[in-house]
C-alpha positions as CSV (number, residue, x, y, z in Angstrom):
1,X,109.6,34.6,34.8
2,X,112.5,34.7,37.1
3,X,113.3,31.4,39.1
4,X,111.3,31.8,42.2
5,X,114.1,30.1,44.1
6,X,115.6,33.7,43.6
7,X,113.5,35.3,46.5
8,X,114.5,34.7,49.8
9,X,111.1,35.9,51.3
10,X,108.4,34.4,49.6
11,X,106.9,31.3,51.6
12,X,108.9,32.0,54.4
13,X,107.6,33.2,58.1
14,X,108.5,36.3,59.1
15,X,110.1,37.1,62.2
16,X,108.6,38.9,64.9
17,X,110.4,40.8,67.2
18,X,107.3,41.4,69.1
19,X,105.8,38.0,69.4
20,X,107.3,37.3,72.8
21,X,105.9,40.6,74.5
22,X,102.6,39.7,73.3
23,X,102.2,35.9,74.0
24,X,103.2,37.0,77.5
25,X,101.5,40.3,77.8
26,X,103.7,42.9,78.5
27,X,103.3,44.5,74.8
28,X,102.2,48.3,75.3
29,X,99.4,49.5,72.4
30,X,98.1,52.6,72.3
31,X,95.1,52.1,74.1
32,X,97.2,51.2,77.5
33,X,98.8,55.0,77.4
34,X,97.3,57.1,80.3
35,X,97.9,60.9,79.8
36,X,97.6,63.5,82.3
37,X,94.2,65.4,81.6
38,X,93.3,62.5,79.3
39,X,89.5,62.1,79.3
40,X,87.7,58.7,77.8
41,X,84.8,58.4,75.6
42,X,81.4,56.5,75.7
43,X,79.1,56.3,73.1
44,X,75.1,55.1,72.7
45,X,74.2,53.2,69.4
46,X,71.1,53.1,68.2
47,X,68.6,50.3,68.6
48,X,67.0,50.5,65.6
49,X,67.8,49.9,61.7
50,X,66.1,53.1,60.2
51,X,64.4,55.2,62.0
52,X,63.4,59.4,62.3
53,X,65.1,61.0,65.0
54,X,62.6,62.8,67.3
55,X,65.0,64.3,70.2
56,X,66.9,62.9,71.9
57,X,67.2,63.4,76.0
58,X,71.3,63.9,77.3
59,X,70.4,65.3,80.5
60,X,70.8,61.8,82.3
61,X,74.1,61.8,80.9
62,X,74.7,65.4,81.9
63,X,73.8,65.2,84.8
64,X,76.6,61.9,85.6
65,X,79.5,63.3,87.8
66,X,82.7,63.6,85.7
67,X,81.0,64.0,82.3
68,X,82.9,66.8,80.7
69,X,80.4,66.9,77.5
70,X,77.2,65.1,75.6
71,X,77.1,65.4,72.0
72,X,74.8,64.6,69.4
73,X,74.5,65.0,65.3
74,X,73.2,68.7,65.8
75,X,76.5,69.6,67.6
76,X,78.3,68.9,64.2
77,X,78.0,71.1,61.4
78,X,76.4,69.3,58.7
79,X,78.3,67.7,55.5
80,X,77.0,67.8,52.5
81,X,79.3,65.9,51.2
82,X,78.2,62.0,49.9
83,X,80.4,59.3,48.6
84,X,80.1,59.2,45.1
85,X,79.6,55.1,45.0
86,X,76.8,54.9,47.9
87,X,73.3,57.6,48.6
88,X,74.5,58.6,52.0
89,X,76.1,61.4,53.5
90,X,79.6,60.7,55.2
91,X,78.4,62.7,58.2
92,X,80.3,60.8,61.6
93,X,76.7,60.9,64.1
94,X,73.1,60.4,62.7
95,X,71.2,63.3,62.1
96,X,67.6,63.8,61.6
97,X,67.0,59.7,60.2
98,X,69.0,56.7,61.5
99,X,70.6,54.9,58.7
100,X,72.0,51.6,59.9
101,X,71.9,49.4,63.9
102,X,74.2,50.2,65.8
């Protein structure tokens, strides 16, 4: 094993050329960027642990001014594509049964 006196990194703190910026705020992350045309997101969890999906009613949300779009599970083609370690499709919004809160 090599001396560990040999490595000039180990058990040291590294500098950070950033640290100022943030400790006073004035770091810029990718969330503060405002684009032209840039539209924003929300998103509705569900409430419950496992559950069927019956339907779902989006014309509250459709009807909001400045919505530009309501999506659900069925506006996604399905996946059938699982990960090999756990039963569950990978697919990004529930469809048909609710799998986890939230």
């Amino acid at each position: 094993m090599e001396n560990p006196k040999t490595y000039k990194w180990v058990g040291t703190r590294p500098i950070r050329h950033d640290g100022y910026d943030k400790v006073v705020g004035k770091a810029r992350f990718a969330a503060d960027l405002n684009l032209p045309g840039q539209l924003h997101a929300a998103y509705l969890r569900s409430p419950h642990a496992h559950a069927n999906i019956v339907s779902i009613d989006t014309s509250k949300a459709e009807s909001m001014p400045g919505v530009k779009a309501v999506v659900t599970g069925d506006d996604f083609p399905a996946l059938d594509i699982t990960d090999p370690d756990h039963d569950v499709s990978i697919n990004v919004l529930a469809r048909g049964t609710v799998l986890y809160h939230g």
